[in-house]
VMD Tcl script that draws the C-alpha trace (Angstrom):
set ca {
  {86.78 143.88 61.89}
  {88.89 145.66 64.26}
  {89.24 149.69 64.44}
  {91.56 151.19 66.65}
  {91.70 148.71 69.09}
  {88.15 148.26 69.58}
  {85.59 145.80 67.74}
  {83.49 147.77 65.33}
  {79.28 146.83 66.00}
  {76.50 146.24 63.60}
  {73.61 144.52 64.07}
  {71.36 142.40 61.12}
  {68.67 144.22 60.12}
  {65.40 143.32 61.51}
  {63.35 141.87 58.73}
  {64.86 141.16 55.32}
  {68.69 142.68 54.20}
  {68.05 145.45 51.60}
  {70.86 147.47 49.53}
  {71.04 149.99 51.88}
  {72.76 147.32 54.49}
  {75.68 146.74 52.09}
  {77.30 150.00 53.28}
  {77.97 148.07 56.53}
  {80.24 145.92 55.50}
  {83.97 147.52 54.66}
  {85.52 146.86 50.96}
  {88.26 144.08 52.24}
  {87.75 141.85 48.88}
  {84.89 139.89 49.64}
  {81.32 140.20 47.84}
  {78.34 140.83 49.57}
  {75.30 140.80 47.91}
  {71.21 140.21 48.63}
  {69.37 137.28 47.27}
  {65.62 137.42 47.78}
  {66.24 139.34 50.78}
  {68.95 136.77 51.93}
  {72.63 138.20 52.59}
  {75.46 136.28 50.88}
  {78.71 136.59 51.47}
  {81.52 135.23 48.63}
  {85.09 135.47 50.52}
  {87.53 137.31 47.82}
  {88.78 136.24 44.81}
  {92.19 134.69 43.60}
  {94.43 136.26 41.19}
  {93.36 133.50 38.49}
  {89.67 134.35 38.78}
  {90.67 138.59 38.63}
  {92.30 137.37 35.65}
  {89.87 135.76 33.80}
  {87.29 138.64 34.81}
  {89.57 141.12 33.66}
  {90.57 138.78 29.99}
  {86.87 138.56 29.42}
  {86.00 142.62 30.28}
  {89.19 143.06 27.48}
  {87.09 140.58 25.26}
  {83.94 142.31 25.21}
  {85.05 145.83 25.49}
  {87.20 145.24 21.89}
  {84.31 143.84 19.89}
  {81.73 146.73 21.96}
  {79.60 149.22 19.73}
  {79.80 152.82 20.74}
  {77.60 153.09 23.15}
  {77.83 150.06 24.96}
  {79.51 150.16 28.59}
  {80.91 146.69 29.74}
  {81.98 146.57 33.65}
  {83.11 144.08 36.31}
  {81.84 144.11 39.46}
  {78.81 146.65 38.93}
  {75.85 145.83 41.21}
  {72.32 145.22 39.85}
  {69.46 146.26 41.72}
  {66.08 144.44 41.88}
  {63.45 144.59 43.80}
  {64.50 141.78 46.59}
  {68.01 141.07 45.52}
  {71.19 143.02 44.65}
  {73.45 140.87 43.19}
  {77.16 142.13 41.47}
  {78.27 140.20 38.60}
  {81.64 139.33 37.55}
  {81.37 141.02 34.17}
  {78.46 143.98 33.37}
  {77.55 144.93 29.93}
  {75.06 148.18 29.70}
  {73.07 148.83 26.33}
  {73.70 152.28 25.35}
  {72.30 155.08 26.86}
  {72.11 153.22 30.62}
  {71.04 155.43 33.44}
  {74.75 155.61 34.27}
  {73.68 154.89 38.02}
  {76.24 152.90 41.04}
  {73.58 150.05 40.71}
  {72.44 149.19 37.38}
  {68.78 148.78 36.50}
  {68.04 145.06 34.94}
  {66.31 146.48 32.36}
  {70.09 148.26 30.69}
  {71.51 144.65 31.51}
  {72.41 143.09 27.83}
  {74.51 140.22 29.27}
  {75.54 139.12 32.65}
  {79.09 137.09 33.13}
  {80.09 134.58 35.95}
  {83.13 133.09 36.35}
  {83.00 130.21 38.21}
  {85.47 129.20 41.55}
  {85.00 126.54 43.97}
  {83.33 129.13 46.07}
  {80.39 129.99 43.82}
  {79.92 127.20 41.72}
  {76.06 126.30 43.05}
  {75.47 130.18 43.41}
  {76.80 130.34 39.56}
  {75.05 127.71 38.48}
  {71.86 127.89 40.10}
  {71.04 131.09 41.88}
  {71.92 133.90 40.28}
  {70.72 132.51 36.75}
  {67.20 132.20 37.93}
  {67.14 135.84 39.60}
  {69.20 137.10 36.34}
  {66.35 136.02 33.99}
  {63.34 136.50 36.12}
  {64.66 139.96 35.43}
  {64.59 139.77 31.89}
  {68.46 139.86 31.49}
  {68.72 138.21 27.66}
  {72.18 136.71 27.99}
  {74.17 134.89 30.60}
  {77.51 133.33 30.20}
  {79.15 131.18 32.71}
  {83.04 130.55 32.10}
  {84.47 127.53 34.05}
  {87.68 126.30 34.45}
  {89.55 125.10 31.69}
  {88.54 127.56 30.42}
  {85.11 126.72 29.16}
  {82.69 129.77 28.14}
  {79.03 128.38 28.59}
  {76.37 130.40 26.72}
  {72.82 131.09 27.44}
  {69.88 132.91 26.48}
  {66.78 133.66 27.65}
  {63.58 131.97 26.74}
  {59.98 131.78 28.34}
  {61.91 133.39 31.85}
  {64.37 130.95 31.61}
  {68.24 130.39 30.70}
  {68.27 127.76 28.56}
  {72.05 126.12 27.46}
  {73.51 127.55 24.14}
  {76.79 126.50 22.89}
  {79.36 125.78 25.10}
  {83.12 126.75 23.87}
  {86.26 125.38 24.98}
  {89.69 126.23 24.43}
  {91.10 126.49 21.18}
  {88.13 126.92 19.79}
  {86.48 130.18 18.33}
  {83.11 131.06 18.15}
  {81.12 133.68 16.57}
  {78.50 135.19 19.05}
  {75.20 137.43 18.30}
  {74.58 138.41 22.46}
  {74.83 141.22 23.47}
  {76.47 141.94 19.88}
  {77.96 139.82 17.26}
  {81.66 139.36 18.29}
  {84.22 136.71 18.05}
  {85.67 134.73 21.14}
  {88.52 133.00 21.48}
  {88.62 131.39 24.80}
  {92.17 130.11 25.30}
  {93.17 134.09 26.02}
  {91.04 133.61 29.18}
  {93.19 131.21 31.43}
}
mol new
graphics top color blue
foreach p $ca { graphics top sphere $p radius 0.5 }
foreach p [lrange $ca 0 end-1] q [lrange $ca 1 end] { graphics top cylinder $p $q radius 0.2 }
display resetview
């Protein structure tokens, strides 16, 4: 980071990263987020994976109740992490704050790149439903939308669709996908 000339200085916080150490970092495309008090840094995103993001928001917003709020990028605050999913959607009357509170979190989206694949697949699932978040969906390349929902404190696999191929969906309301409009 360079600012008129001159290297700008910050310095790790002492103990564990909280939220309030994400202002440090400038808004230059990548992600930063906390994981159990862990920073983690995703570099930015390609124009295929904004795409997808921004197919799927179209997806969800179009099949939305009144009420509901679906977002990309909005942080979620915990109590040790912060983490900012691809794709956000609020149950009505959410507190409406910068960083969402688990508890208005309906369903959680990830789309998967090279870059995030074990952090998709692994990570952020288990923090996601330790929450209490009931739905997480994962779409991989292809495109393939995988669906989960929560059981016990767990994600546990649903059904997996692939291109040309709809499916009728009941989280976070009953909509119809098509995922071939996604790639």
């Amino acid at each position: 980071m360079v600012s008129h000339g001159s290297p700008v200085r910050w310095s790790a916080p002492d103990g564990r990263w909280s939220r309030p150490d994400l202002h440090l970092f400038p808004p230059d495309g990548h992600r930063y987020e906390i994981l159990d008090g862990a920073l983690h840094v995703t570099p930015p995103a390609g124009p295929r994976h904004d795409a997808t993001v921004e197919a799927v928001v179209a997806t969800l917003r179009a099949a939305a109740p009144p009420g509901w709020w679906v977002c990309s990028r909005l942080g979620i605050a915990m109590p040790d992490s912060s983490l900012v999913p691809d794709v956000t959607v609020l149950r009505p009357r959410s507190s409406g704050a910068i960083w969402a509170d688990p508890r208005d979190v309906a369903l959680v989206v990830e789309v998967e790149s090279e870059e995030t694949r074990r952090y998709d697949r692994l990570l952020k699932p288990a923090v996601y439903a330790a929450e209490g978040i009931g739905g997480y969906w994962r779409v991989e390349p292809g495109p393939v939308l995988r669906v989960c929902t929560l059981a016990d404190g767990a994600y546990l696999p649903g059904r997996d669709v692939g291109a040309g191929e709809q499916a009728e969906l009941d989280v976070p309301y009953p909509m119809r996908v098509d995922v071939s409009s996604w790639s």
